[in-house]
C-alpha positions in Angstrom: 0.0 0.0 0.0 2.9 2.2 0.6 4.8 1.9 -2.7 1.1 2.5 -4.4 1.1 5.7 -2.6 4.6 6.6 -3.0 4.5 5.5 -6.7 1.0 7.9 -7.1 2.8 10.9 -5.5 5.4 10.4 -7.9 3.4 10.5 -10.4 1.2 13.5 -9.3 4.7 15.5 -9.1 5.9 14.9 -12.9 2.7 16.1 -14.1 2.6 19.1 -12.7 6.2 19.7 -13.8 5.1 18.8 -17.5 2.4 21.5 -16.5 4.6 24.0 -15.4 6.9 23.6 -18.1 4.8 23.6 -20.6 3.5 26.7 -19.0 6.9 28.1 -19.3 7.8 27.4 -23.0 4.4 29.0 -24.1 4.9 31.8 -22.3 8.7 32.0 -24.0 7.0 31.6 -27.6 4.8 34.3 -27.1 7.6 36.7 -26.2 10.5 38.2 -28.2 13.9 36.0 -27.3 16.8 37.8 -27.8 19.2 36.0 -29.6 22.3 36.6 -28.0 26.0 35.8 -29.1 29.1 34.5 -27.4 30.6 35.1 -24.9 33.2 37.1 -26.3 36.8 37.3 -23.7 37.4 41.4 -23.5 40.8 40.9 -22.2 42.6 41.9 -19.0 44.5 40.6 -16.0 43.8 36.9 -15.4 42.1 36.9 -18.3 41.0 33.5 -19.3 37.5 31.0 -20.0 36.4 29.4 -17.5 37.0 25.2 -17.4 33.3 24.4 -17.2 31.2 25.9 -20.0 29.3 29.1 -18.8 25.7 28.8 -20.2 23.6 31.4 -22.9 21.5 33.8 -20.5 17.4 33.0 -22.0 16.2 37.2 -22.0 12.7 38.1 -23.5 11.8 41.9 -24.3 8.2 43.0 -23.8 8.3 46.2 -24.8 10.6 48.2 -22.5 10.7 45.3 -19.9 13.4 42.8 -20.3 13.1 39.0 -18.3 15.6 36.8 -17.4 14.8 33.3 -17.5 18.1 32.2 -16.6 19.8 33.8 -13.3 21.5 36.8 -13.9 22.7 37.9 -10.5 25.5 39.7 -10.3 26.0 40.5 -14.8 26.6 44.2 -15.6 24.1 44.7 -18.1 24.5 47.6 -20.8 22.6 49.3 -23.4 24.9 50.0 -26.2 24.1 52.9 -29.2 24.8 52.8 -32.4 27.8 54.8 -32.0 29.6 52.6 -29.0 28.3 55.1 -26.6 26.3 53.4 -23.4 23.5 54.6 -22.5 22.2 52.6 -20.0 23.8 50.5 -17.3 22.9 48.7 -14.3 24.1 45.5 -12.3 21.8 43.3 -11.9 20.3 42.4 -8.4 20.5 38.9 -6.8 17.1 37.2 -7.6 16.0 40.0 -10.2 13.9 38.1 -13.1 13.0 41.7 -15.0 14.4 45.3 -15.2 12.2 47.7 -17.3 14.5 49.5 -19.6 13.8 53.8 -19.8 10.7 54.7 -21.6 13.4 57.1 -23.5 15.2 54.3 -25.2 13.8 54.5 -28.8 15.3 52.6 -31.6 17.9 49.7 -32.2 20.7 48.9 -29.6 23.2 46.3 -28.5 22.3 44.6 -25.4 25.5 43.2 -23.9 25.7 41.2 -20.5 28.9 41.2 -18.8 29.9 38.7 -16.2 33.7 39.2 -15.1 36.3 39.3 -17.9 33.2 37.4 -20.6 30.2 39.1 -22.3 27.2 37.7 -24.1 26.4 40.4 -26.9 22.8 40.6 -29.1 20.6 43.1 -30.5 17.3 44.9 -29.5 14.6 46.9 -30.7 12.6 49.3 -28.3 
C-alpha cells in the first residue's frame, strides 16, 4: 500500500512539472527572445575561460521590460548605441527576473551582459 502511494505521489509531481513547463515554454513563444552571441573574452589581467562551460543567459523583451529566464545575478548589463556610446547600465540584483529599460530608449541597440572578464552580446529593438 505504501509503494502505491509513493509510486502515485510520484506521479502527481511529474505532471505538474510537465504542467509548469509547458506553461513556461508557451509563455517563451509568445515573447521576443533575444538571440544573444558569445561570450566574447574582453581581455585583462587573469584573463582566461572558464574550465566548465558558462551557459547562454534566455532574456525576452516586452516592450521596454526585459526578463531573465536564466539567473542573472551579479551581470553588468548595458545598453549599447549605435555609435559605442552606453547609454544605460545597471548590475543586476541577486534574484531579479525583469528590469524595465527607460521609456526614453527608442530605436535599435546592442544589449550586452557582462559577467567578469566574458560578455554575451545581441541586439534589441525598443
Amino acid at each position: 500500500m505504501k509503494r502505491l502511494m509513493f509510486f502515485l505521489m510520484m506521479l502527481l509531481c511529474i505532471g505538474s512539472n510537465a504542467s509548469i513547463m509547458q506553461t513556461m515554454s508557451n509563455q517563451l513563444v509568445e515573447d521576443d527572445i533575444i538571440e544573444l552571441d558569445g561570450p566574447r573574452d574582453l581581455g585583462g589581467a587573469g584573463s582566461s575561460y572558464p574550465r566548465t562551460p558558462i551557459a547562454r543567459p534566455t532574456l525576452t523583451l516586452d516592450g521596454h521590460t526585459l526578463y531573465f529566464y536564466t539567473p542573472c545575478d551579479g551581470f553588468e548589463l548595458r545598453i549599447v548605441d549605435g555609435n559605442g556610446s552606453v547609454v544605460y547600465s545597471l548590475v543586476i540584483p541577486s534574484g531579479c527576473t525583469q528590469v524595465v529599460l527607460p521609456s526614453t530608449l527608442v530605436g535599435e541597440y546592442e544589449l550586452q551582459l557582462i559577467t567578469g572578464n566574458l560578455m554575451f552580446y545581441g541586439t534589441i529593438e525598443l
